[in-house]
N, C-alpha and C positions, 0 to 999 in steps of 0.2 A: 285386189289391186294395190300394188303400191304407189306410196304418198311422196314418189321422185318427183316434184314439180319442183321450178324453178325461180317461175313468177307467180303473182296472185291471181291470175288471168286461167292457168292452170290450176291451182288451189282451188278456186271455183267453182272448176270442173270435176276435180277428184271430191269434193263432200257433196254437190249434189247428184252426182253420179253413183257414190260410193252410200248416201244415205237420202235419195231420193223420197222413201217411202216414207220414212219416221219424222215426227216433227223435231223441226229444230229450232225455232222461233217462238215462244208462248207469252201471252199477256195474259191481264187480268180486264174483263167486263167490268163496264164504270156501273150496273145495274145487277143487285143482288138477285139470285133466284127466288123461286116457289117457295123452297124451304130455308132460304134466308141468307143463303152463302154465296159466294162469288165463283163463278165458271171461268175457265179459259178459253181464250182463243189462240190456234196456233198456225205455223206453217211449215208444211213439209220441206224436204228440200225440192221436190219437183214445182211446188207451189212458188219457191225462191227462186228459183230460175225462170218460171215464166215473169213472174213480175220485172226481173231484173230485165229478160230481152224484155217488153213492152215499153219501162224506161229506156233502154238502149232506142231501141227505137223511135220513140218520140224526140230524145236528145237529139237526132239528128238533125231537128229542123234548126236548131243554135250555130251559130256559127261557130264550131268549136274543133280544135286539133291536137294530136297528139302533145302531152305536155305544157296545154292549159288547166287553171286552176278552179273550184268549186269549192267555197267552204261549206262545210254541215253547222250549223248552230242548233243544237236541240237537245233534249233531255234523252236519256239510252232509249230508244224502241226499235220494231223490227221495221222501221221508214226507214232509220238509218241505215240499218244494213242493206238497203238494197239501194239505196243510194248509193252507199261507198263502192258496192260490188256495179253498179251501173258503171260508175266514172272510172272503177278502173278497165269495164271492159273497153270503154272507150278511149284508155291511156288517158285519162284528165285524174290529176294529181288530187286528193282532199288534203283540204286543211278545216281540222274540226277545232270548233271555239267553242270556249261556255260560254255557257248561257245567262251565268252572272253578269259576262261583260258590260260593259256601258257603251252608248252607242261610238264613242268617239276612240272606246279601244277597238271595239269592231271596224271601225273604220281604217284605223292603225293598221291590223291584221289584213283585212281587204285590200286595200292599199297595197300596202309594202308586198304581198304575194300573189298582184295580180289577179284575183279573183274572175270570172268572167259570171259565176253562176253562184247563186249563196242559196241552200237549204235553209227552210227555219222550220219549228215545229207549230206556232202557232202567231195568233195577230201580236202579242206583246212584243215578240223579235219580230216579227215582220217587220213593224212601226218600228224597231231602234234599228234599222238595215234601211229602210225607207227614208229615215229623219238624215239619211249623210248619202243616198244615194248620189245625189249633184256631184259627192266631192269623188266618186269614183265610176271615172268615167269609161273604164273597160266592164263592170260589172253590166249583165244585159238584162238578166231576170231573179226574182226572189221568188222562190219553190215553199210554198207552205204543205206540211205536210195535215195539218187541219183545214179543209176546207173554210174556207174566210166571204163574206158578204163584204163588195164593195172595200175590194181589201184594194185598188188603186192598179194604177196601168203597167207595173214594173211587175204585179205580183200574177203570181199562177199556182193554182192548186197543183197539188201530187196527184190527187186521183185525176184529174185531166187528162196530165200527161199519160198516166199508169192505162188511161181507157181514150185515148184521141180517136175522135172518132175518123176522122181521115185515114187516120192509118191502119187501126186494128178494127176496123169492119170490113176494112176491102179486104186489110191483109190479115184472118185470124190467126191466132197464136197455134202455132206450129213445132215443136219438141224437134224434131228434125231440122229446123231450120235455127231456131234457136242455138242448138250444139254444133252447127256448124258456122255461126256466129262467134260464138264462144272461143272455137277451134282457131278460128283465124285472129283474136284478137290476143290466143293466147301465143301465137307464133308472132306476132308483134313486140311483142313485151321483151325486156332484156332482162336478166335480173341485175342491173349496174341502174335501172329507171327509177326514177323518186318515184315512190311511192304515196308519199305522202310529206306535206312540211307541216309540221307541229311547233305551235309561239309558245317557248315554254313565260309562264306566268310570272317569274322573275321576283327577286324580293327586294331585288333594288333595281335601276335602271329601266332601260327598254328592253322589251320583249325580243329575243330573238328567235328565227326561226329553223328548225331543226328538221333538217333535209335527210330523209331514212329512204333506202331503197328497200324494194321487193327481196333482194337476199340480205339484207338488215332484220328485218322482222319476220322471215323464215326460215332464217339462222337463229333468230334465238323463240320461236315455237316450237322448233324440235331439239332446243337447249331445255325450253322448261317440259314437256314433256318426255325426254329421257330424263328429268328428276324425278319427277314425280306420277304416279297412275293417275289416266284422263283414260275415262271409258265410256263408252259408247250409253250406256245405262244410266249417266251421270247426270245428274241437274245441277244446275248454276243457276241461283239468285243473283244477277246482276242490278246494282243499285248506284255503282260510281258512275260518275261521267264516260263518254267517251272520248269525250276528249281530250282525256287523260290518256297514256300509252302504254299506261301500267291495268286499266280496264279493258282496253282495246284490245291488247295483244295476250293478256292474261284469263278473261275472261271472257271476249268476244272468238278470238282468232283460235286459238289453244284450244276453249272448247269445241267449236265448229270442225278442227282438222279434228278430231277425234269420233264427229257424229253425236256428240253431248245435247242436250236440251237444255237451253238459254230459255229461262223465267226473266222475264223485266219488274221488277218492283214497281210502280205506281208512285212510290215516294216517299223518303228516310221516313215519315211519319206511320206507311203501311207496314213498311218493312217485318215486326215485329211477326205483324197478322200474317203476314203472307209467307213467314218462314213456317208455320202452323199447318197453310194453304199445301203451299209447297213440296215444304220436307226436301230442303236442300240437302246435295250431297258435299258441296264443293263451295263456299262462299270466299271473296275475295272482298276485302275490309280494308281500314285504314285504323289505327290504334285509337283514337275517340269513340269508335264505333263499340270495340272492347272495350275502355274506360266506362262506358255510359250502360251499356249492358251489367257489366261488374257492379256499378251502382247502384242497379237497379234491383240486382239480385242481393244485395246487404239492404238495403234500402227495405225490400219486402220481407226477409227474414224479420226484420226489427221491428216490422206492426205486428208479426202475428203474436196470437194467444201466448202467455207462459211459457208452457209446457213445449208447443213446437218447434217456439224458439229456440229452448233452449238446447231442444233437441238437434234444430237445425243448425246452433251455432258448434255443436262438440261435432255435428260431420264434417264441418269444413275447417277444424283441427283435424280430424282422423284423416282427411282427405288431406293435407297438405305433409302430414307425417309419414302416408304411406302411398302418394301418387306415383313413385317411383315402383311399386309393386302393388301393383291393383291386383294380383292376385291371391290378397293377402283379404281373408277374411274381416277384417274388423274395416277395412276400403268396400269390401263390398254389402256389409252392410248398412253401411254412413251412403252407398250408391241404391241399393233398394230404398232408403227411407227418404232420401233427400235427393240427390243426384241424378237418380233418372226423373224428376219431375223437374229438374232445371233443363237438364238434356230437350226435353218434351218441348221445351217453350223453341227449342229452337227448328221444331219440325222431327227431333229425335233420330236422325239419319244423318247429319252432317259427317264425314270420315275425314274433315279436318279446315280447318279455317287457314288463309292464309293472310297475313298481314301486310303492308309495306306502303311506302309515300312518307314515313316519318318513322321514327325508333319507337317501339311498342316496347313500355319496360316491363323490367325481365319481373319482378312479381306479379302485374297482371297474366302474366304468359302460364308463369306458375300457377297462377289461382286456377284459369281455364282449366288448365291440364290435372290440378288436382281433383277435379269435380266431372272428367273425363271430360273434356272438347279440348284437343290439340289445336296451338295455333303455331304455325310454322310461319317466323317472319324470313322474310328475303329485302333485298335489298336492290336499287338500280335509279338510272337515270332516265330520262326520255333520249338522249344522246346515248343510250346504249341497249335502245329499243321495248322495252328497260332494262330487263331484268338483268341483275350483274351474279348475283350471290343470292342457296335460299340456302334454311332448313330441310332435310329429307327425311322419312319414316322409316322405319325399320332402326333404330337405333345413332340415327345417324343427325341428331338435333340437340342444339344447344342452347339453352334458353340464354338469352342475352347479349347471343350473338346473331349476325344475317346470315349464315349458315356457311356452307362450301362453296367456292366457285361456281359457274354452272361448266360444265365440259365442254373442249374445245375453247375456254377463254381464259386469256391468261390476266393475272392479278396480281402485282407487284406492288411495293409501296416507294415509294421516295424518298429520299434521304429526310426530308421534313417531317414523315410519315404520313404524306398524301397517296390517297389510293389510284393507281393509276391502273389505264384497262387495253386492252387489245384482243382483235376478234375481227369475226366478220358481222357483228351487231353493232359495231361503233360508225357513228352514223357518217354521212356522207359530207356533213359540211353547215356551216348555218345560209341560210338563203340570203344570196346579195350581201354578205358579209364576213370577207375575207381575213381580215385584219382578227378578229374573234375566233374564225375556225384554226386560225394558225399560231394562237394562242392556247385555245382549246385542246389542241390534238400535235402533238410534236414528237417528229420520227416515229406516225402511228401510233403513238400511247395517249388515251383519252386523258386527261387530266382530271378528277372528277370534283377537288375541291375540297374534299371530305378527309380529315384523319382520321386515320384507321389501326388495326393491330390485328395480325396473326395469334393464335393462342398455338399450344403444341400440336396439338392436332391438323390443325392447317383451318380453323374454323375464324370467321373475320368479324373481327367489331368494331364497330362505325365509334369513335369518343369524340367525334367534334366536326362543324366547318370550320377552313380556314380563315371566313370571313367574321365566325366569330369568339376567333383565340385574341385575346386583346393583353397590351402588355400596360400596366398599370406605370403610375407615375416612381411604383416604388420599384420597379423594374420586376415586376412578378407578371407569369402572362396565366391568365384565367378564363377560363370556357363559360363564357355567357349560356352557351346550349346547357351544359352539365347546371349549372345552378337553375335553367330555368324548369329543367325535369326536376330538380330535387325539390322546387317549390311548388309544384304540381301535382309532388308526391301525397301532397297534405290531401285530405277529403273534403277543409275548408275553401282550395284553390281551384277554382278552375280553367285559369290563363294566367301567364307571368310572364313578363319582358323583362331585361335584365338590361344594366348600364353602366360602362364603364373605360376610361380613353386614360390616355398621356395627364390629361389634365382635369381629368375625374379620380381623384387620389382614392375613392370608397366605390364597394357596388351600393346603387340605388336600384329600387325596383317598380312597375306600376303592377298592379293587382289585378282580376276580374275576378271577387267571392264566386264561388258557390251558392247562387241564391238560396236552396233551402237550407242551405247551412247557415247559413247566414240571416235568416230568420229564425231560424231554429237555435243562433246563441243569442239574437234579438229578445229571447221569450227568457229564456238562462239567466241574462245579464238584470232582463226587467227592463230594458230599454224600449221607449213606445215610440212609432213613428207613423206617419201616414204613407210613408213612399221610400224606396231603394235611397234615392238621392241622400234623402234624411239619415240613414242606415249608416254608408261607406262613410259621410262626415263628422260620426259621432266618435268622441275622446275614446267612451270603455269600449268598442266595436276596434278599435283602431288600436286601442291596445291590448285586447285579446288577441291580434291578428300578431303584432309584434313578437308575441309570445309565441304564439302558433308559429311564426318561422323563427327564433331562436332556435325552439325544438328540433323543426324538421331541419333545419341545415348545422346540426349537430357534427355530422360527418363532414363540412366541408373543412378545406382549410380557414385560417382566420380572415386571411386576405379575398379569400373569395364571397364571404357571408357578405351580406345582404344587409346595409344598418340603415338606410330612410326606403320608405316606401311610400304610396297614396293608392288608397283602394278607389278604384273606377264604377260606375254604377253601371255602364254598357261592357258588354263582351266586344271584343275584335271579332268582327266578321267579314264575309266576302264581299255581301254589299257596302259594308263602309272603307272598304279598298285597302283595310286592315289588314288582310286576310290573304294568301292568293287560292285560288278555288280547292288547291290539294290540303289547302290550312295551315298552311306556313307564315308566321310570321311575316311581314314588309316592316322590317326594320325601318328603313329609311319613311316613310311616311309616318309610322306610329312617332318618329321622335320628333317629326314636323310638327305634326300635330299638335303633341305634349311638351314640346320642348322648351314653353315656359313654366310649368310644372315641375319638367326635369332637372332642367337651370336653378329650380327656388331649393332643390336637395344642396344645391355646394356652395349655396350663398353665404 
């Protein structure tokens, strides 16, 4: 059968038609076995289709019509997917949010895209969807996908609906009636129909919302599966959000047209165990994930015994002098003795990682690669469903760069050197906001914000935003981005924000150490303390750190280095609104925040 659909309404129908039988949906039991280890649960695709019509079905007692809205808020599981695949048999548009949100951006998102029906996954969002329900007053019910005790009049379980008894005892579920449910909502469907609106998370301002149709995101599914092999025998660890677009359509949608098996992680903290579980073929990461893994892997070299160390520290020299010809004996015996037992940790079957949401630097990429696990980074927007540009195998991968185009898209740069995009993946507009989208996208070219650079080969690399090229008082203009990766480069650092305007004549920078590093030059130096706090305020802590980045920003220019700092005893994260959930900086809040701090640098 071929995969000619047009909308998602048909998509539906070609994978579980086309892979009825085999499971495509698998989780992990919250409850070990007999012999100690954890089972799966999964579902075929015949088993996804009936769940989907008995949602469809129930949905219809809502008063709901083509081109209303439903948000999902919940962590990756297979609720969600038959969620999303319900609403769109029934033409209602998702808009998925994290889960991080606070109630009053949730409300934001609700609000502003009309919401009529909000998914949650369990009582903690239920109650921040509950605590602002008043203030939205087209919202009709709250769908928890965990069963809830006395969860309040607005909410309703999943399994309810999933089993109403009204309906599916009179009517049971029927495979014939069903596909011809399916059939008619797929002749409904346009491929010009929102699909979906997605709030990107923003790192300054308000969230806007990011209007993709049905040939947006099935334009660029069979952009990223003509780069790269998705087979049907394939497993996918999925662990990001989905309410990400770069999860959704990467990892969700991409595997699924393919017939692949989607694993759901349990949580960044299983993750480890379940790649073990597993034995993924296909993972989709974000460069922290590599950053902390790489650490983790020197980190455990460094305890062991003498001997293994030392053994294990000359393979991963032999490994980075000969990764470019692994078929070179003295690579594969640094991979029998060391190498296939890193491999191992990761399920020992991965045929290749892929990265993207932020620049993965080009040494960590190299390390992987020397010790054999290929990470191929790519690059995109959620305004270009994402994916813009990846890396591809077979010879055709540069480390340092977000690889080729994807085909059928075109990539141009700007006179400024902004990367600008065109295609049928560039999205349809932001929701309710005109004035932005005609900003955004001008005589059809995406505008994406980012500078960039062709090499000779036609391979592209992201050197900066333009939000944070900044022209100094001395008329020199410097990449806050590039200084804030070279300070991250250190093994001491593990966050840096970087600062610098018209009337900040120096860079200043804020820190987050490296806690065990950071205790670990605490014990070096002889410094005693009883808590972090006491740590980041001490003289010799603060002036090893000095040191530590003279060194590492060696390679910058003069004008760029980094001369006052203050080491932070918290990390920026998502819940202190530091953060946005892909892990991007918010500029504008951190210097709220700090900004008498950062004011005491030019005093």
């Amino acid at each position: 059968m071929e995969n000619n659909y047009t909308n998602f309404s048909e998509f539906f129908q070609f994978i579980t038609r086309q892979y009825g039988n085999g499971p495509l949906l698998s989780w992990r039991r919250n409850e070990k076995n007999a012999s100690g280890s954890y089972d799966y649960d999964d579902l075929t695709g015949n088993k996804l289709k009936e769940l989907v019509y008995r949602l469809v079905r129930s949905m219809e007692s809502f008063d709901l019509k083509k081109g209303d809205k439903a948000a999902i808020i919940s962590e990756s599981r297979f609720e969600w997917v038959v969620a999303d695949f319900a609403c769109i048999s029934k033409g209602i548009i998702t808009v998925p949010v994290y889960t991080t949100m606070t109630s009053e951006q949730i409300r934001f998102i609700l609000d502003h895209s009309d919401c009529k029906l909000c998914f949650v996954s369990n009582k903690m969002l239920a109650e921040k969807v509950n605590a602002v329900f008043s203030e939205l007053p087209k919202l009709q019910k709250i769908i928890s996908f965990n069963k809830l005790d006395a969860a309040g009049k607005h909410v309703i379980s999943f399994e309810e609906l999933l089993y109403e008894e009204l309906i599916h005892e009179k009517e049971p579920y029927d495979p014939a009636r069903a596909e011809e449910l399916f059939s008619l909502s797929s002749k409904k469907a346009a491929p010009e129909d929102i699909l979906t609106i997605i709030y990107t998370s923003g790192t300054t301002g308000t969230p806007k919302g990011v209007c993709l149709t049905h040939k947006n995101v099935l334009t660029n599914i069979k952009q990223c599966t003509d780069s790269f092999p998705v087979l049907p025998e394939d497993r996918f660890l999925s662990f990001l959000p989905l309410a990400h677009t770069y999860e959704r359509t990467g990892g969700y949608y991409v595997a699924l047209s393919k017939g692949s098996r989607i694993f759901y992680a349990q949580s960044i903290e299983t993750l480890s165990t379940q790649m073990t579980e597993v034995k993924p073929t296909l993972v989709l990461a974000v460069p922290v994930l590599f950053n902390k893994i790489r650490s983790r892997i020197l980190k455990n070299i460094d305890s062991l015994p003498v001997l293994r160390r030392v053994i294990a520290k000359r393979a991963l020299k032999t490994g980075m002098k000969h990764r470019v010809n692994k078929d070179h004996f003295m690579w594969k015996l640094a991979d029998r003795k060391v190498f296939a037992e890193i491999r191992a940790k990761t399920g020992g079957a991965v045929k290749f990682f892929i990265s993207g949401g932020s620049a993965l630097n080009k040494e960590v990429a190299e390390f992987f690669d020397s010790v054999g696990l290929l990470v191929l980074q790519g690059y995109g927007m959620t305004e270009a469903s994402p994916v813009i540009s990846v890396n591809r195998l077979e010879g055709r991968n540069r480390f340092g760069t977000v690889g080729l185009p994807l085909e059928g898209l075109e990539v141009k740069l700007a006179g400024d050197g902004e990367i600008l995009v065109r295609g049928e993946n560039v999205m349809a507009g932001y929701y309710h906001n005109e004035k932005d989208t005609n900003e955004m996208i001008v005589n059809n070219w995406l505008h994406t914000g980012d500078i960039g650079a062709f090499d000779k080969e036609g391979y592209l690399k992201i050197t900066d935003r333009k939000k944070t090229l900044i022209k100094t008082s001395a008329g020199k203009y410097i990449s806050l981005t590039h200084i804030e990766e070279t300070l991250e480069g250190s093994d001491y650092i593990d966050q840096a924000i970087s600062f610098a305007s018209d009337e900040k004549h120096f860079v200043s920078a804020l820190i987050v150490p490296n806690p065990e590093k950071l205790e670990e030059t605490a014990h070096k130096l002889g410094v005693k303390y009883t808590n972090i706090s006491e740590l980041v305020e001490n003289d010799s802590i603060n002036n090893f750190y000095e040191s530590e980045i003279d060194m590492v920003q060696k390679p910058l220019a003069k004008y760029e280095r980094v001369r006052k700092i203050a080491l932070l005893e918290k990390p920026f994260t998502i819940e202190s609104g530091e953060l946005t959930p892909t892990l991007k900086l918010r500029r504008k809040i951190i210097e709220q925040r700090y900004e008498s701090l950062i004011n005491s640098f030019y005093k």
